[in-house]
N, CA, C and O atoms as a GROMACS GRO file, in nm:
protein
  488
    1UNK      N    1  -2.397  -0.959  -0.901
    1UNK     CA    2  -2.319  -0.851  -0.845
    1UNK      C    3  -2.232  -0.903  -0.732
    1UNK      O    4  -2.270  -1.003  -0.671
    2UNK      N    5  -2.140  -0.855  -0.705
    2UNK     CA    6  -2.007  -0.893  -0.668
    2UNK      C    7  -2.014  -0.848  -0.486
    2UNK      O    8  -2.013  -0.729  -0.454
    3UNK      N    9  -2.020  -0.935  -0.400
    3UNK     CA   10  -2.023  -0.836  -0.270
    3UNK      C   11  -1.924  -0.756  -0.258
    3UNK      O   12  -1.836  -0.763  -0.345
    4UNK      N   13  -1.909  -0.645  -0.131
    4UNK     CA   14  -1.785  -0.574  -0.125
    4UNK      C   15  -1.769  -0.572   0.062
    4UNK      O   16  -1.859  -0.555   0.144
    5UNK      N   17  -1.632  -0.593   0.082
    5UNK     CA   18  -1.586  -0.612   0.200
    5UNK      C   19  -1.471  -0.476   0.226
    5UNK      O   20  -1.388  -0.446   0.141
    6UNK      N   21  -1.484  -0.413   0.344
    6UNK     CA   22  -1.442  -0.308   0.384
    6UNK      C   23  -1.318  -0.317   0.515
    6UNK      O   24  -1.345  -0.307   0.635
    7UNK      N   25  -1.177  -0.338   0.456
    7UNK     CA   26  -1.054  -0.364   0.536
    7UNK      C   27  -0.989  -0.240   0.584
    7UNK      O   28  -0.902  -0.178   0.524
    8UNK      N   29  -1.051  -0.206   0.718
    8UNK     CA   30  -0.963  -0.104   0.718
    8UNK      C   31  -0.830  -0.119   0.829
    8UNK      O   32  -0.852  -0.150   0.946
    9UNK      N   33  -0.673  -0.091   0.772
    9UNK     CA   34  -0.582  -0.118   0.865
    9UNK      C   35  -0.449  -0.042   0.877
    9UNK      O   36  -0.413   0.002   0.767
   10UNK      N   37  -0.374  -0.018   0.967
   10UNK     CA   38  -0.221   0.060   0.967
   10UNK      C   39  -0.167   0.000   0.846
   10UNK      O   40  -0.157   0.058   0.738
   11UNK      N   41  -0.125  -0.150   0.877
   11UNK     CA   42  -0.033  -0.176   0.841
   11UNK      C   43  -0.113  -0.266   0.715
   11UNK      O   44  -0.209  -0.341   0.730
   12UNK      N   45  -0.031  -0.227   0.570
   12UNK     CA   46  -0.059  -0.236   0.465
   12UNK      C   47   0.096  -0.264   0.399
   12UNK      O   48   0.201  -0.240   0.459
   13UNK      N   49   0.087  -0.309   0.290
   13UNK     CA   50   0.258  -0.339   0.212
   13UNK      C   51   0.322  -0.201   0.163
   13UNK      O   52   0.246  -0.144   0.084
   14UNK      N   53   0.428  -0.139   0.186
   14UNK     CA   54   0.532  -0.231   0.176
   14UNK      C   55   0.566  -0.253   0.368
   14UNK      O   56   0.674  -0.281   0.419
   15UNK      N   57   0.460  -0.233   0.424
   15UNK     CA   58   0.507  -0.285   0.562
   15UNK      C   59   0.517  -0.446   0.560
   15UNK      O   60   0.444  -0.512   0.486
   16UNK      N   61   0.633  -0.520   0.665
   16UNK     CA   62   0.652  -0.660   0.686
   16UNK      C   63   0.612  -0.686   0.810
   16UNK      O   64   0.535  -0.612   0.871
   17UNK      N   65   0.658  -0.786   0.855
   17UNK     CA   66   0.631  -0.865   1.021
   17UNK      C   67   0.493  -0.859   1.046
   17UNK      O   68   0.408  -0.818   0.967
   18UNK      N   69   0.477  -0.896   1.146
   18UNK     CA   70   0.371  -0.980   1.183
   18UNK      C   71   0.218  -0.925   1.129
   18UNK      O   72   0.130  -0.981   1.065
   19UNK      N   73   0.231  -0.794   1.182
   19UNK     CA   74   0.060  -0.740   1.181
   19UNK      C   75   0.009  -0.689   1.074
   19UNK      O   76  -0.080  -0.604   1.086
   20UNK      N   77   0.072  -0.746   0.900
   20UNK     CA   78   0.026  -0.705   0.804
   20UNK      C   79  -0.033  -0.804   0.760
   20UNK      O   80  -0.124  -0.792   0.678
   21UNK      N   81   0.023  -0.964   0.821
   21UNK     CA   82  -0.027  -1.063   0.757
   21UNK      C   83  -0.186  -1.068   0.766
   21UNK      O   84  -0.250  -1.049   0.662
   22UNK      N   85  -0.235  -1.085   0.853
   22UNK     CA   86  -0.385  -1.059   0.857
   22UNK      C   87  -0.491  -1.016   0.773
   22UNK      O   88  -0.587  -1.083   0.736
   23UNK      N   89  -0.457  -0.866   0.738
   23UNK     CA   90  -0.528  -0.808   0.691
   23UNK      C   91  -0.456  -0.827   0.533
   23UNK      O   92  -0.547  -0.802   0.454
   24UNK      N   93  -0.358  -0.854   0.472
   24UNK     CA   94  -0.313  -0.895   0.370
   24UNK      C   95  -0.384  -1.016   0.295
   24UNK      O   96  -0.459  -1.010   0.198
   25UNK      N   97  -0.343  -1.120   0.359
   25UNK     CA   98  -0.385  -1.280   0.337
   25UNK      C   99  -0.562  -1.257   0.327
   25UNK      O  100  -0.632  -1.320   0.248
   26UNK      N  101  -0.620  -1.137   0.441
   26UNK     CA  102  -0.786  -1.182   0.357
   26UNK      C  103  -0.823  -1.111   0.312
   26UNK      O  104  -0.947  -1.110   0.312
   27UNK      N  105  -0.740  -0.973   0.227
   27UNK     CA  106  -0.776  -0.926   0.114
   27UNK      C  107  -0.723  -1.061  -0.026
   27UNK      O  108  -0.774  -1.076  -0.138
   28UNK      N  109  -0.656  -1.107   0.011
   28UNK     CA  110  -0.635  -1.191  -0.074
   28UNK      C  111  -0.714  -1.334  -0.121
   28UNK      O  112  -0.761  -1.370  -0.228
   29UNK      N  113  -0.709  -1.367  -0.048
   29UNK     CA  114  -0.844  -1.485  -0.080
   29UNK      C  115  -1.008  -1.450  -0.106
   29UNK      O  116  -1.077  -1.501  -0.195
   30UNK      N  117  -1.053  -1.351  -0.007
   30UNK     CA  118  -1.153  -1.284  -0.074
   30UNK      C  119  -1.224  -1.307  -0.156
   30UNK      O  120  -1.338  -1.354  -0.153
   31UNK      N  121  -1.106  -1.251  -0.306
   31UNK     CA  122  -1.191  -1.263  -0.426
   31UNK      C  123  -1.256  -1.427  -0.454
   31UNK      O  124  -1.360  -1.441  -0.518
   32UNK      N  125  -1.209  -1.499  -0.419
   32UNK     CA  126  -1.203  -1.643  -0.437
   32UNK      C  127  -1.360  -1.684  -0.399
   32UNK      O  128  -1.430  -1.775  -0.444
   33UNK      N  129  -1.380  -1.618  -0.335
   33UNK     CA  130  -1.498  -1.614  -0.252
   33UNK      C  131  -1.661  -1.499  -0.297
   33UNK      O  132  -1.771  -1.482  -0.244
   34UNK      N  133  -1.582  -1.436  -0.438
   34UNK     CA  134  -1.685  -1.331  -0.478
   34UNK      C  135  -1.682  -1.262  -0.418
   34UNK      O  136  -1.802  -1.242  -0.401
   35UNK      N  137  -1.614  -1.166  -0.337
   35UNK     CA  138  -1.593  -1.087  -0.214
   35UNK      C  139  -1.446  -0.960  -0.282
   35UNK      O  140  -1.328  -0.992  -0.271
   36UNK      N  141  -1.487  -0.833  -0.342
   36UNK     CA  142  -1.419  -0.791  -0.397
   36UNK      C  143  -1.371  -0.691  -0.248
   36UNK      O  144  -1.454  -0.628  -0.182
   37UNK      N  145  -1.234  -0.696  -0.219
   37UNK     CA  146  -1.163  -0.641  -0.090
   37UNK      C  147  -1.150  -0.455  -0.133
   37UNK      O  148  -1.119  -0.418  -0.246
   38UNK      N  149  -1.175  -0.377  -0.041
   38UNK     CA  150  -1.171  -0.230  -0.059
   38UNK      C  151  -1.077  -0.224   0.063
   38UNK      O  152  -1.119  -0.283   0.163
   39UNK      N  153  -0.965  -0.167   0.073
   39UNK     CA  154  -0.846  -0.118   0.159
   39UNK      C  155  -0.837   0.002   0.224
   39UNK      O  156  -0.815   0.088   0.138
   40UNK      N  157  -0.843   0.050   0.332
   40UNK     CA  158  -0.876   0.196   0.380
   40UNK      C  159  -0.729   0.143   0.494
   40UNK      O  160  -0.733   0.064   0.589
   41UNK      N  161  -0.598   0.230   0.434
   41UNK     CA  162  -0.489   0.239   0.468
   41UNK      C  163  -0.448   0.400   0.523
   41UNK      O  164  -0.525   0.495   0.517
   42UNK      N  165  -0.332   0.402   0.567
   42UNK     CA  166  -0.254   0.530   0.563
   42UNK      C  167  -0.152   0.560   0.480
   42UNK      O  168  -0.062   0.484   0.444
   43UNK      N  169  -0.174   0.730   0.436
   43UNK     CA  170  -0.024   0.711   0.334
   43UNK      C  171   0.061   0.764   0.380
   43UNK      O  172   0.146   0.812   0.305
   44UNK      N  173   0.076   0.780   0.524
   44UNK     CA  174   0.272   0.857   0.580
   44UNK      C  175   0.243   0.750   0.722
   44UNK      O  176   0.202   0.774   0.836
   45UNK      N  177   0.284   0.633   0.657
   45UNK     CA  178   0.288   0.535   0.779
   45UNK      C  179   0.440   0.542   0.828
   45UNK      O  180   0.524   0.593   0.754
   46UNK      N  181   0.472   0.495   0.939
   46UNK     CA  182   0.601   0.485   0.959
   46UNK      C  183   0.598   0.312   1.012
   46UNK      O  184   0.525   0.286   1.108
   47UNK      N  185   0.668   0.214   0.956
   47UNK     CA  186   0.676   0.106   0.992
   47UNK      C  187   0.815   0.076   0.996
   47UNK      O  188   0.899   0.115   0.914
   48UNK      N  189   0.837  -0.011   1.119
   48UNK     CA  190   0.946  -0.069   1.186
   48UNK      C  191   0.966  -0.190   1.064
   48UNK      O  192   1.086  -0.219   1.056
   49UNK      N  193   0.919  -0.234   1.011
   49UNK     CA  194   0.975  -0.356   0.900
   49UNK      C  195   0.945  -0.330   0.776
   49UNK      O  196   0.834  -0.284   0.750
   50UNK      N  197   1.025  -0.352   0.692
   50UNK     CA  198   0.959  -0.300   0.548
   50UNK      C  199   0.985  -0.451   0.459
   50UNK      O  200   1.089  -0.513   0.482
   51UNK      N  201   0.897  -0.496   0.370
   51UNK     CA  202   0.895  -0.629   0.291
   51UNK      C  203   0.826  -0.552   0.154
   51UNK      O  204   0.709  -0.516   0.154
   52UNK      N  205   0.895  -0.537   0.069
   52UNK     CA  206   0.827  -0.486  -0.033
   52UNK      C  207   0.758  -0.630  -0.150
   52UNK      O  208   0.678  -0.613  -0.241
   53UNK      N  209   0.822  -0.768  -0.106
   53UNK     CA  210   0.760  -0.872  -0.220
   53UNK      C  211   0.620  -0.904  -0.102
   53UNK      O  212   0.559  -1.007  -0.130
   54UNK      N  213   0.572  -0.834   0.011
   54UNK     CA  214   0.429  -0.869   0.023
   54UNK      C  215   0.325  -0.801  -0.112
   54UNK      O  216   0.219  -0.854  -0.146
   55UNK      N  217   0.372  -0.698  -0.165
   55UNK     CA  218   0.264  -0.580  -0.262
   55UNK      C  219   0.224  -0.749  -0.393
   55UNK      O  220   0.116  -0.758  -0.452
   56UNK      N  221   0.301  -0.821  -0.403
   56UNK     CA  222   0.263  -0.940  -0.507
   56UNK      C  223   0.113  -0.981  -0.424
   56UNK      O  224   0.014  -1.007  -0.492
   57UNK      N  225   0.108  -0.984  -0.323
   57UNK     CA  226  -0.019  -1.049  -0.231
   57UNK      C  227  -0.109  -1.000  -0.262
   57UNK      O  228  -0.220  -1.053  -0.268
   58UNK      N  229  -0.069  -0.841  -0.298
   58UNK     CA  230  -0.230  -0.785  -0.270
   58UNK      C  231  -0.306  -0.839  -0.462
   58UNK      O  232  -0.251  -0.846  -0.572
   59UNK      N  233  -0.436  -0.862  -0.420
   59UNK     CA  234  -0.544  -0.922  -0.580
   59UNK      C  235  -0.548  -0.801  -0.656
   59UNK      O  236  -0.537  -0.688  -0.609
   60UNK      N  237  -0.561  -0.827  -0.756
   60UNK     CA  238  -0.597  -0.710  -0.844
   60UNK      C  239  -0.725  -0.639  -0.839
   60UNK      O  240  -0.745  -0.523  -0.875
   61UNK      N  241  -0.855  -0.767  -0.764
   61UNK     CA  242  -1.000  -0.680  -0.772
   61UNK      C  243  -0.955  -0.610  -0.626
   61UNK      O  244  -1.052  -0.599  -0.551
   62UNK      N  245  -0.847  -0.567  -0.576
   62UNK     CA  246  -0.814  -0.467  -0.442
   62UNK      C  247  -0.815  -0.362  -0.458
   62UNK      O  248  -0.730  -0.319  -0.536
   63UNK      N  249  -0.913  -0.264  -0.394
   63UNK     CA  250  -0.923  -0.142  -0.429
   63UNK      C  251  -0.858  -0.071  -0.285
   63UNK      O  252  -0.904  -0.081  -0.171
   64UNK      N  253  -0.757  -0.010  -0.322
   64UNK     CA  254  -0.704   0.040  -0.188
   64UNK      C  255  -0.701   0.185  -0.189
   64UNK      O  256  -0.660   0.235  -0.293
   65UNK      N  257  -0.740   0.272  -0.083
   65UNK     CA  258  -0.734   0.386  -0.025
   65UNK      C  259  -0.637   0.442   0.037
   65UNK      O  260  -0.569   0.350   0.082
   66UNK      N  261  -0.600   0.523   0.060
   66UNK     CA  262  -0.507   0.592   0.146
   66UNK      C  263  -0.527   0.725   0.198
   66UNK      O  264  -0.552   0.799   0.103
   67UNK      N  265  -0.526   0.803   0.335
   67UNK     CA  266  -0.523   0.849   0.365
   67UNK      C  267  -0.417   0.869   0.458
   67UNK      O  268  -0.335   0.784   0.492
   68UNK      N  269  -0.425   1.042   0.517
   68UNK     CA  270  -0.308   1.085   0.579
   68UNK      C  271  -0.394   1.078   0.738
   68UNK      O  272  -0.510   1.111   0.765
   69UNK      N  273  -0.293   1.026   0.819
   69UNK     CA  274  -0.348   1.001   0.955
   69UNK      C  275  -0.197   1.086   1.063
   69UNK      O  276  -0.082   1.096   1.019
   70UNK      N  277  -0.235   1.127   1.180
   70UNK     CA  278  -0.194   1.168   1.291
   70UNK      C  279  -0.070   1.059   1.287
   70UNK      O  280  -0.117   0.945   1.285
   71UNK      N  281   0.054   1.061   1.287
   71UNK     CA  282   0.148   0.972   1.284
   71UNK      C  283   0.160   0.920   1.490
   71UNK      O  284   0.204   1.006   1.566
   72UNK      N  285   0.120   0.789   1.544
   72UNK     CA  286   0.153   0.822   1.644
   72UNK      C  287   0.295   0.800   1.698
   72UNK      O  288   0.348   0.834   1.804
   73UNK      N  289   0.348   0.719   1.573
   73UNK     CA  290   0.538   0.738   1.626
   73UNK      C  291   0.613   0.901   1.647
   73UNK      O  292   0.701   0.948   1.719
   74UNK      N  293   0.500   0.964   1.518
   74UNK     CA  294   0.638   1.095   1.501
   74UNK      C  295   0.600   1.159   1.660
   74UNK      O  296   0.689   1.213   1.725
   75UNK      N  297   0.462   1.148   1.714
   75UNK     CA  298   0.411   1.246   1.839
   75UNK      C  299   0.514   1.173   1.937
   75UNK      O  300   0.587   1.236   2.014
   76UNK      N  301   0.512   1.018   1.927
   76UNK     CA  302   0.613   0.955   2.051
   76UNK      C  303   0.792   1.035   2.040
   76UNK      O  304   0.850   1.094   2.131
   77UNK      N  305   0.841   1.011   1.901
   77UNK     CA  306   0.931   1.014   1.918
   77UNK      C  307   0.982   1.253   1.908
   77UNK      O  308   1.092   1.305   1.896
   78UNK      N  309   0.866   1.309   1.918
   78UNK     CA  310   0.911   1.419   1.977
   78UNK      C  311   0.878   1.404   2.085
   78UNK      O  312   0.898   1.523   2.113
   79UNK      N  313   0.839   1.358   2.188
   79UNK     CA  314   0.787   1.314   2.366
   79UNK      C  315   0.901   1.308   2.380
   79UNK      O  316   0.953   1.398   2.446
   80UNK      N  317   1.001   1.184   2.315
   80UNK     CA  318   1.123   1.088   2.385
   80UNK      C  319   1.261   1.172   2.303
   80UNK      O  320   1.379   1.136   2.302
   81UNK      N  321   1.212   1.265   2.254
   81UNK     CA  322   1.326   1.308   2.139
   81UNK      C  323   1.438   1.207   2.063
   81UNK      O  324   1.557   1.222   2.036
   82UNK      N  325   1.344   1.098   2.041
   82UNK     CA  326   1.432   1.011   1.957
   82UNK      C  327   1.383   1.046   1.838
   82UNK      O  328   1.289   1.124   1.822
   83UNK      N  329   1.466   0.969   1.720
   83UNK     CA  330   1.420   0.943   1.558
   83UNK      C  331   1.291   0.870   1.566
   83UNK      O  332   1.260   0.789   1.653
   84UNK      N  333   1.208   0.915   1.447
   84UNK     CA  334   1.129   0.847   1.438
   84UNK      C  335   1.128   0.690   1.412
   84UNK      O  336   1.048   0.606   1.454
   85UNK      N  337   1.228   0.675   1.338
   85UNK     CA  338   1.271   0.532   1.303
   85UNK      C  339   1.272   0.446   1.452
   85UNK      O  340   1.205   0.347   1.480
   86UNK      N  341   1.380   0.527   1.545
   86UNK     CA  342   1.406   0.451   1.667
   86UNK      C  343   1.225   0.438   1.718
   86UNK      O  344   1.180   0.324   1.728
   87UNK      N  345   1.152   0.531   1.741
   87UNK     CA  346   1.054   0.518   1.790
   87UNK      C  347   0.957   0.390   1.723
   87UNK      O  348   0.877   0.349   1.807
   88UNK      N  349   0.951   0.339   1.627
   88UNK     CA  350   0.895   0.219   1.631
   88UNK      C  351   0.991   0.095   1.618
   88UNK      O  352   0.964  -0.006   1.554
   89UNK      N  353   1.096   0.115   1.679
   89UNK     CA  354   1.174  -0.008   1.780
   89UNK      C  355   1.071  -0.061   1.872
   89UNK      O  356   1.003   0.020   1.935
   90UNK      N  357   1.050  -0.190   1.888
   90UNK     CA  358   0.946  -0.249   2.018
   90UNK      C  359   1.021  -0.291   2.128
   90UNK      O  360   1.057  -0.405   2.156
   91UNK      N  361   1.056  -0.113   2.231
   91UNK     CA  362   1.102  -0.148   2.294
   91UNK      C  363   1.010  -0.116   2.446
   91UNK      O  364   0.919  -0.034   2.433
   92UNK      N  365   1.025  -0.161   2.555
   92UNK     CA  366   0.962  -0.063   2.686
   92UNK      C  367   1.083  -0.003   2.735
   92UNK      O  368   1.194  -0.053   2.754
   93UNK      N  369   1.016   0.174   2.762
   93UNK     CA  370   1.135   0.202   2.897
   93UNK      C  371   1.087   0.272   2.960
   93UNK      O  372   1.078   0.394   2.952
   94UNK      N  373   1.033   0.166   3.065
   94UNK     CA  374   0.983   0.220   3.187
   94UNK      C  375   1.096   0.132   3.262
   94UNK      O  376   1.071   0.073   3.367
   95UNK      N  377   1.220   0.131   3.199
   95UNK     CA  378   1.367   0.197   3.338
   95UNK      C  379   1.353   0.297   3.452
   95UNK      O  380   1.289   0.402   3.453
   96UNK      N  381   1.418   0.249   3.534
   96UNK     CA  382   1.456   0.363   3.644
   96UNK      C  383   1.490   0.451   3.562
   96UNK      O  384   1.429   0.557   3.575
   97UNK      N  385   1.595   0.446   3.453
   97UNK     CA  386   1.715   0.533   3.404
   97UNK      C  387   1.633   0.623   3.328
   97UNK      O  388   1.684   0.721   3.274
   98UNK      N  389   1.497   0.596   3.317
   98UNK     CA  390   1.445   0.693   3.174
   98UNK      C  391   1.419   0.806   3.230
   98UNK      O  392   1.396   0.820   3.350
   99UNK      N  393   1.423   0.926   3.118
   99UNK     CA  394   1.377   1.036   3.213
   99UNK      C  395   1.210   1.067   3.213
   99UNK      O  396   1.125   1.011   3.144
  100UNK      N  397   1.195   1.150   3.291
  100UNK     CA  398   0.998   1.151   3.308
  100UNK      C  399   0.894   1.140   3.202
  100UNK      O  400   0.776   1.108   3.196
  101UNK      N  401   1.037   1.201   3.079
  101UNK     CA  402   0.915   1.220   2.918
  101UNK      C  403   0.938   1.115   2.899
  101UNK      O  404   0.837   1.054   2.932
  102UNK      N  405   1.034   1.024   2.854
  102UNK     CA  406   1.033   0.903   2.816
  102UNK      C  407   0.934   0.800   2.876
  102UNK      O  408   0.862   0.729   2.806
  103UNK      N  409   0.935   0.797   3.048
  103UNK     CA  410   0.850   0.684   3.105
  103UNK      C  411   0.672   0.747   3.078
  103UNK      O  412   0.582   0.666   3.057
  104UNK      N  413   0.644   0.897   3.082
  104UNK     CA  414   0.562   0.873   3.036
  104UNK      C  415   0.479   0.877   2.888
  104UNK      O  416   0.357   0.870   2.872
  105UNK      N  417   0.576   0.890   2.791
  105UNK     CA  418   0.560   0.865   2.674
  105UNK      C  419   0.519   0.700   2.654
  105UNK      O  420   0.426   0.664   2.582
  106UNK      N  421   0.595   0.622   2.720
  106UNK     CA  422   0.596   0.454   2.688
  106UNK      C  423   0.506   0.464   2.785
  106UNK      O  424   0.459   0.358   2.744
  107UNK      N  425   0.430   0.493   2.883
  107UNK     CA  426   0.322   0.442   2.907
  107UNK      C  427   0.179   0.502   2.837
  107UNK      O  428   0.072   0.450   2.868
  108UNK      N  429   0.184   0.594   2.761
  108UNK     CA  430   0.104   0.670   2.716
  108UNK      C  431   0.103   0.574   2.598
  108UNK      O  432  -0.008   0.545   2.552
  109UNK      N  433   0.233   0.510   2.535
  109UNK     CA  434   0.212   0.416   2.430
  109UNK      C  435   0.093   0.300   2.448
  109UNK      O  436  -0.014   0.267   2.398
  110UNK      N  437   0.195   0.258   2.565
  110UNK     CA  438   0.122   0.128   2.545
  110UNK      C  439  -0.015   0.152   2.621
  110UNK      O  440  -0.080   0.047   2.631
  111UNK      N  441  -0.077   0.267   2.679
  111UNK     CA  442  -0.221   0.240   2.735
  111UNK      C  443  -0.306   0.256   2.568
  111UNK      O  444  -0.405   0.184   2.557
  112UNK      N  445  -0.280   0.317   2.483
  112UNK     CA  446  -0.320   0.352   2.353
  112UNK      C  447  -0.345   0.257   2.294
  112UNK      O  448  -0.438   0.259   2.212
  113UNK      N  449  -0.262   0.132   2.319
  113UNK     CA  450  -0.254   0.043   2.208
  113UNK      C  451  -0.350  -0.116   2.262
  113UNK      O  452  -0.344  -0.236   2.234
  114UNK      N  453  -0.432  -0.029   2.354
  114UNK     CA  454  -0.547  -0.143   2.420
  114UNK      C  455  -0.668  -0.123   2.361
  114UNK      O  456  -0.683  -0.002   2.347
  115UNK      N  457  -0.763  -0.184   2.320
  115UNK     CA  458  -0.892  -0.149   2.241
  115UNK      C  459  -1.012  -0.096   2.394
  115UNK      O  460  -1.063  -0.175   2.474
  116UNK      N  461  -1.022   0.013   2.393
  116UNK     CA  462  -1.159   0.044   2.480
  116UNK      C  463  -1.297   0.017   2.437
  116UNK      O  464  -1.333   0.024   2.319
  117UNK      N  465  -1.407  -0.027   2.581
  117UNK     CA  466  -1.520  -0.071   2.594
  117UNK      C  467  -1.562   0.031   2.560
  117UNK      O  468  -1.536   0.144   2.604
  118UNK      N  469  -1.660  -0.017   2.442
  118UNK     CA  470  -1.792   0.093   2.432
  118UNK      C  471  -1.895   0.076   2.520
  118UNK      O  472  -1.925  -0.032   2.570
  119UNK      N  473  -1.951   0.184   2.540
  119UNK     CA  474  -2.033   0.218   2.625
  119UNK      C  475  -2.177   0.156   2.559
  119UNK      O  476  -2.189   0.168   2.437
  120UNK      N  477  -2.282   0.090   2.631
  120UNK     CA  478  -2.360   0.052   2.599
  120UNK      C  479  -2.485   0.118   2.498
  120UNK      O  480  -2.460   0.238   2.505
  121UNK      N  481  -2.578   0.106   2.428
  121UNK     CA  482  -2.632   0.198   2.364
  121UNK      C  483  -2.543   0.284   2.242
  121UNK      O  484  -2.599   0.371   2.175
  122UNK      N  485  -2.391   0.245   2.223
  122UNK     CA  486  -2.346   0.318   2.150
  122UNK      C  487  -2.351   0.244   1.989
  122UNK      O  488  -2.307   0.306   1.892
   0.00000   0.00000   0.00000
């Protein structure tokens, strides 16, 4: 019997750049290894890069999931009233020039995007 390994991540194909490679490349080798990969994705992602020849990567023993998740660009970009598109631009604006929703939208980003300590016993 075949082990099974449990990937769960945002960014999945047809997303590109950097933070798909990861979780791509070791659903992919995996099998190589007797290690059949299960995918627990989102299906209304919004990604800043799109590469559609990564989907060749993914193995065929890949069993991928999808679910609908809380978008956190679309919540940023009604904060900053930009497009959603613009909103996963990697940009900071914590400018003087920004106005109050904007600076604290981008800091509300980026405190989010830090992994928090669990509490002991948890």
């Amino acid at each position: 019997m075949k082990k099974k390994a449990l990937i769960v991540t945002y960014y999945w194909p047809p997303s590109g750049g950097a933070g798909v490679q990861r979780p791509l490349k070791f659903a992919k080798y995996l099998p190589q290894f007797g290690i059949n990969p299960f995918i627990l994705t989102v299906d209304n992602p919004t990604y800043p890069i799109l590469d559609d020849s990564l989907a060749a990567d993914i193995p065929e023993e890949a069993s991928v999931f999808k679910t609908k998740t809380v978008e956190p660009f679309s919540i940023y970009a009604m904060l900053t009233g930009r497009s959603v598109k613009d909103s996963t631009k990697p940009t900071i604006e914590l400018k003087t020039s920004a106005n109050w929703k904007a600076k604290l939208s981008a800091w509300v980003r980026l405190a989010s995007s830090f992994p928090m300590p669990v509490p002991a016993g948890c």
